[in-house]
C-alpha positions as CSV (number, residue, x, y, z in Angstrom):
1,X,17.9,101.4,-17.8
2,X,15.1,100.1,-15.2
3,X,14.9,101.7,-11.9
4,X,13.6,104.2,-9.9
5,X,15.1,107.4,-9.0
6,X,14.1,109.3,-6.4
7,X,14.2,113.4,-7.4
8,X,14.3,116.0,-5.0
9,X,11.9,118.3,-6.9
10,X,12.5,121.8,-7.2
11,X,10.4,125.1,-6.5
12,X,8.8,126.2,-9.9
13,X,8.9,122.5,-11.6
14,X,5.7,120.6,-11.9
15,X,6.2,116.7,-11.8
16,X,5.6,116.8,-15.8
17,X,8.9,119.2,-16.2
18,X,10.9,116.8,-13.8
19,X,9.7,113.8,-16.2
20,X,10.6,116.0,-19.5
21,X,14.0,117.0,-18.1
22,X,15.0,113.3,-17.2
23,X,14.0,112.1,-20.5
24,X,16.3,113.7,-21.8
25,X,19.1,112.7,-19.5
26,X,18.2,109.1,-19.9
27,X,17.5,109.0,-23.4
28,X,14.1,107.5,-23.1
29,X,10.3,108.4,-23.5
30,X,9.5,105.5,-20.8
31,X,9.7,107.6,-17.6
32,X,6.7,108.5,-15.4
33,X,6.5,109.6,-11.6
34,X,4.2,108.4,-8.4
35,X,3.0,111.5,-6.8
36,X,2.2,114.6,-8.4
37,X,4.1,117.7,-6.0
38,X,2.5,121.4,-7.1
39,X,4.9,123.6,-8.9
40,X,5.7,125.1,-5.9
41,X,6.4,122.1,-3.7
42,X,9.6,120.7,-3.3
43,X,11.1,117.5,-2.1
44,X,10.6,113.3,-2.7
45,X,9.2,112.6,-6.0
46,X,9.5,108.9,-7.2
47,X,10.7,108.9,-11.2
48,X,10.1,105.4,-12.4
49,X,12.3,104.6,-15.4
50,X,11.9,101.6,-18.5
51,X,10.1,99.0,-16.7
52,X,9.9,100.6,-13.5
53,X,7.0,102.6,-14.8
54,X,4.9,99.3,-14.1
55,X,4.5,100.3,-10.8
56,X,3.7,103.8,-11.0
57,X,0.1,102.8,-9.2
58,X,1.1,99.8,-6.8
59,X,4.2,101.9,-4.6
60,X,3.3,100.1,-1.3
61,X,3.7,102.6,1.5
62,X,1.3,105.2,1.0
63,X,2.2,107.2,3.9
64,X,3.7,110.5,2.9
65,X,5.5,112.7,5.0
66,X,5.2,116.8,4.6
67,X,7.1,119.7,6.0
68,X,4.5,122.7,5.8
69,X,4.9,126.8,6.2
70,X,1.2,128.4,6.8
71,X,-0.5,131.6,8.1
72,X,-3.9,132.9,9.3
73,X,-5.5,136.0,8.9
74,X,-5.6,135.3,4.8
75,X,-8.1,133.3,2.3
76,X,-6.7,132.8,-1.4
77,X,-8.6,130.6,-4.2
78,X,-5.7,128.1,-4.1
79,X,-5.4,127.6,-0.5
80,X,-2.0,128.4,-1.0
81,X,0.3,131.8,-0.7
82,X,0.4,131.9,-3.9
83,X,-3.3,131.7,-5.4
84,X,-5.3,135.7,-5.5
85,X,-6.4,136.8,-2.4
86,X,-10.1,136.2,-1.7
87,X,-10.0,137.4,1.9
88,X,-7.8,139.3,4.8
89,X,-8.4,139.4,8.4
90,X,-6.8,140.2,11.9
91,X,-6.0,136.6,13.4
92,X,-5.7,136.4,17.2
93,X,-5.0,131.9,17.5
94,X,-2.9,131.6,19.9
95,X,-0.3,128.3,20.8
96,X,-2.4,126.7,23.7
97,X,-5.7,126.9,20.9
98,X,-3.6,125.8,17.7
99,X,-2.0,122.6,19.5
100,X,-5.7,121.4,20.9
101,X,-7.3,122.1,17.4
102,X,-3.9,120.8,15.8
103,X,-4.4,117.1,17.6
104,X,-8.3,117.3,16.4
105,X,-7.4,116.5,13.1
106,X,-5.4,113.1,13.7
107,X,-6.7,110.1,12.2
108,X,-9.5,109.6,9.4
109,X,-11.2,112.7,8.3
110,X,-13.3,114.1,5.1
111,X,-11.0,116.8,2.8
112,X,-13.2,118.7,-0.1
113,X,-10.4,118.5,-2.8
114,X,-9.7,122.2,-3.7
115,X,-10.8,123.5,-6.6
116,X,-7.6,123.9,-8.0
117,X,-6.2,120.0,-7.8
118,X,-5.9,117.4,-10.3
119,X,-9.1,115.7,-9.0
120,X,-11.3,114.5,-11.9
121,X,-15.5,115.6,-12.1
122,X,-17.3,114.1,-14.7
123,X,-14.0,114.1,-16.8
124,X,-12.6,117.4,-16.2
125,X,-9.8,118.8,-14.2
126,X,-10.7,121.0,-11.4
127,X,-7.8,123.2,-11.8
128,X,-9.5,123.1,-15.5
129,X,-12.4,124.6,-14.3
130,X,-11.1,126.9,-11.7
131,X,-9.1,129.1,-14.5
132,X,-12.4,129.3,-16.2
133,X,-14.0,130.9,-13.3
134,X,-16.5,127.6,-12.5
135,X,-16.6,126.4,-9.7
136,X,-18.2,122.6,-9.0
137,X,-19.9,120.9,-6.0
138,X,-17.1,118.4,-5.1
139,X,-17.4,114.9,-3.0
140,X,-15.7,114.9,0.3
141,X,-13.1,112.2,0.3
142,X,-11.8,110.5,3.4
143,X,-8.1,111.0,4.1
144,X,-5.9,109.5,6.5
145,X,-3.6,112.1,9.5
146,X,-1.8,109.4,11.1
147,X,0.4,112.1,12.9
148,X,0.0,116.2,13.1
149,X,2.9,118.5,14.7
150,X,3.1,122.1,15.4
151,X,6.9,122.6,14.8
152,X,7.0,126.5,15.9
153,X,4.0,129.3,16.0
154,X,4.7,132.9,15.9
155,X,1.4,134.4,17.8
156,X,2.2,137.8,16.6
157,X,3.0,137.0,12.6
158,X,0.5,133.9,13.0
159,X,2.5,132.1,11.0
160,X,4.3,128.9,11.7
161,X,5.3,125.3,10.7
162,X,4.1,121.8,10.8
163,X,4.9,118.2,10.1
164,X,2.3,115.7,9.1
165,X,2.6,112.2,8.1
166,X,-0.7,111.6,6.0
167,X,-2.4,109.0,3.3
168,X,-2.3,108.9,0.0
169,X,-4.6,112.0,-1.8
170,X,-3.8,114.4,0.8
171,X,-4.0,118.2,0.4
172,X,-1.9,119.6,3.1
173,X,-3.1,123.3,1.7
174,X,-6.6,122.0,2.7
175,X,-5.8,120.7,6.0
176,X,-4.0,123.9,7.1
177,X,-7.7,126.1,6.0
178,X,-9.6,123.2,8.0
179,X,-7.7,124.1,11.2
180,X,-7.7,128.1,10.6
181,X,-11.5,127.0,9.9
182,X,-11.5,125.7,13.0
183,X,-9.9,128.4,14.8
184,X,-12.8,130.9,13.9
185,X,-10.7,132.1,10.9
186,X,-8.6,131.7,7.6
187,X,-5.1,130.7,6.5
188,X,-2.9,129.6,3.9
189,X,0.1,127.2,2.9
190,X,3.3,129.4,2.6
191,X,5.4,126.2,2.1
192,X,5.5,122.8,1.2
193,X,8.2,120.4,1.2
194,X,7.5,116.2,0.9
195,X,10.1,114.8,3.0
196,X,8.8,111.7,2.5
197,X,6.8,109.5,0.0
198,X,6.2,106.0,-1.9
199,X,9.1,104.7,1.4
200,X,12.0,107.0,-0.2
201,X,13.3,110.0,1.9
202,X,14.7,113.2,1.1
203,X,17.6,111.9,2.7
204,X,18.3,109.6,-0.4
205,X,16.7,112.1,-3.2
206,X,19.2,113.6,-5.7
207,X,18.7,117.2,-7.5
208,X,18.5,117.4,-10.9
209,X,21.9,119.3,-11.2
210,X,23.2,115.9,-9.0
211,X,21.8,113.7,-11.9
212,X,23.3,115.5,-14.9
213,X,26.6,115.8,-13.0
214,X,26.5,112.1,-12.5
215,X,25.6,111.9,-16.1
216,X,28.0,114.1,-16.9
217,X,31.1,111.4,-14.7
218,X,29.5,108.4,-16.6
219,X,28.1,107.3,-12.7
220,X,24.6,107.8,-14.3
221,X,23.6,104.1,-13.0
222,X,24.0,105.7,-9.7
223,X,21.2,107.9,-9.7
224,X,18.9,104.4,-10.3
225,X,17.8,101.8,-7.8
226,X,16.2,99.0,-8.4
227,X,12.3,98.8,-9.4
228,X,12.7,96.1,-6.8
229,X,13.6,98.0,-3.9
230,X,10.4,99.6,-3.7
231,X,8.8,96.3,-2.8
232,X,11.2,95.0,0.0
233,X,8.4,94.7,2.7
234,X,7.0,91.9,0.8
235,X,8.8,88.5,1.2
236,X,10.2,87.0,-1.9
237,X,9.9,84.2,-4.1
238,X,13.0,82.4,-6.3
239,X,11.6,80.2,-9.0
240,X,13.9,77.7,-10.4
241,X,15.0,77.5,-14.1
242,X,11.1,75.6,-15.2
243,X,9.4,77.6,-13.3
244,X,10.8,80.5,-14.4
245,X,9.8,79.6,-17.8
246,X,6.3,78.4,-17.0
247,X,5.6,81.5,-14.6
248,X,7.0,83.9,-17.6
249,X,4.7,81.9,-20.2
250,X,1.6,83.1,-17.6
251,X,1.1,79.6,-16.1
252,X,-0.8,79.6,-12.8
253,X,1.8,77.9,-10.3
254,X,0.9,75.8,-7.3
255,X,1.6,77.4,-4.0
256,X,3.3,73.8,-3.7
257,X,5.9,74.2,-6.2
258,X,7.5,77.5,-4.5
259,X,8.7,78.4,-1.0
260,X,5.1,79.3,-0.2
261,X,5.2,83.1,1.1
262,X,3.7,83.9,4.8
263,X,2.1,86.6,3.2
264,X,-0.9,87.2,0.1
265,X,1.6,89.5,-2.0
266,X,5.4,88.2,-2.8
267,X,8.6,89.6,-5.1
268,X,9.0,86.9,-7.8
269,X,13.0,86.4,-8.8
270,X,14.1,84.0,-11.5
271,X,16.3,81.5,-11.6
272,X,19.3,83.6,-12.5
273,X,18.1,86.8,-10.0
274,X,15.8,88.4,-12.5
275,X,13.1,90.6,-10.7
276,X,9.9,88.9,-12.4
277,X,7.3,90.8,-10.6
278,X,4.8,90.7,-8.0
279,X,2.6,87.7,-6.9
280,X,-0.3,86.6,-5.1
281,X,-1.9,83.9,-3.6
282,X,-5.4,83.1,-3.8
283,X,-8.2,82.6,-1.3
284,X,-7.1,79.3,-0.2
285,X,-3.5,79.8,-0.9
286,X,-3.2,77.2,-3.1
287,X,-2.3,79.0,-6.4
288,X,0.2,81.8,-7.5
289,X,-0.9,84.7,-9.7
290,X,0.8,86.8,-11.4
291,X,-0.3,90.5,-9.8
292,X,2.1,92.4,-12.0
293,X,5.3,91.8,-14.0
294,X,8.2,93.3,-14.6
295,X,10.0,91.5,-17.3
């Protein structure tokens, strides 16, 4: 089975234990995911199944989408409510201050990856490091806040909850210190959830009880879409039965020979519907290239 199903991860599951658990209600080693979520996080997380797993790295909309608790007045080393706390103090931000500081934070700015993240120095994991008691100079990185919303505030708990729709390598938990930074204080993340991510919604996502219960009915192919699906704002290419053959033996085609796309990447369908993979043209849009396959 090929396809993509989109999981709406629970609190206390890293992305690995989502993976493990669908492996073994697929029956297959051949499942990744695009988008790690902390343990803690909930919501859209992309599980690419078989083939699918090709495109763990080329998801075209890399806008993401996160529903986020916070508070001021503490300092933890995770950034997060649930990392030690480092630091307490009596916050006084009030509404008028948070939504000016809020809007100060939209568009491209630099994050310092926390140190406990993923993020790679000189081969080692950060969150490595962190549990060891090291901490390492890390390179800012520029990040993308296309939108930023203060859903509610509470002055006197100075807690509250936002919306923002962000780029790819993100850290919400970061963002939320930068604006208590920026408000002559601390804070933390009390929540996360991604309702958005990779173009699925949470909308369409499935718990992991949902999957083994359609498992369970025999409707497991219900839980899968397409790999296809995740490419649909690219226009599409259908080869006939020799080209299908010469594009699946890695011949370069002529931009000629196919219903030239208006665009540089294309979906690439066989003759008899088969999803072949991605395409693109060269420089002078002559030429078709394979960009990745799928068959």
């Amino acid at each position: 089975m090929d396809g993509i199903v989109v999981v709406n991860k629970p609190e206390g599951f890293t992305s690995f234990d989502v993976c493990k658990k669908l492996r073994g209600v697929f029956g297959t080693r051949k499942i990744g995911h695009a988008g790690t979520l902390d343990p803690m996080a909930t919501g859209v997380l992309p599980v690419l199944i078989g083939k699918a797993t090709k495109a763990s790295d080329i998801l075209p909309d890399d806008k993401k989408t996160y529903l986020a608790g916070f508070k001021f007045g503490i300092k933890t080393t995770t950034e997060d409510i649930w990392g030690e706390v480092i630091k307490r103090e009596k916050s006084c931000v009030l509404m008028p201050q948070l939504l000016v500081k809020a809007k100060e934070f939209k568009g491209e700015i630099l994050q310092t990856p926390p140190m406990y993240s993923a993020v790679q120095i000189n081969g080692k994991r950060l969150y490595e490091l962190a549990r060891k008691g090291i901490e390492v100079e890390r390179p800012k990185r520029k990040v993308t806040i296309y939108s930023i919303e203060i859903l509610d505030f509470d002055e006197s708990a100075q807690s509250g909850t936002l919306r923002a729709v962000c780029s790819r390598g993100t850290y919400i938990r970061t963002l939320i210190s930068d604006i208590a930074v920026s408000l002559s204080t601390v804070g933390v993340m009390t929540s996360l959830c991604r309702e958005r991510s990779g173009g699925f919604s949470l909308e369409k996502a499935l718990t992991l009880d949902e999957i083994q219960k359609l498992k369970e009915d025999g409707k497991l192919n219900e839980a899968v879409i397409p790999p296809d699906s995740a490419f649909y704002c690219y226009e599409s290419i259908a080869l006939d039965q020799k080209l299908t053959r010469l594009y699946k033996n890695g011949v370069v085609l002529r931009a000629s020979q196919v219903k030239k796309p208006s665009t540089e990447t294309a979906r690439v369908y066989g003759f008899d519907g088969e999803f072949l993979g991605l395409c693109r043209l060269n420089e002078s849009r002559d030429k078709v290239y394979q960009f990745k396959n799928f068959y």
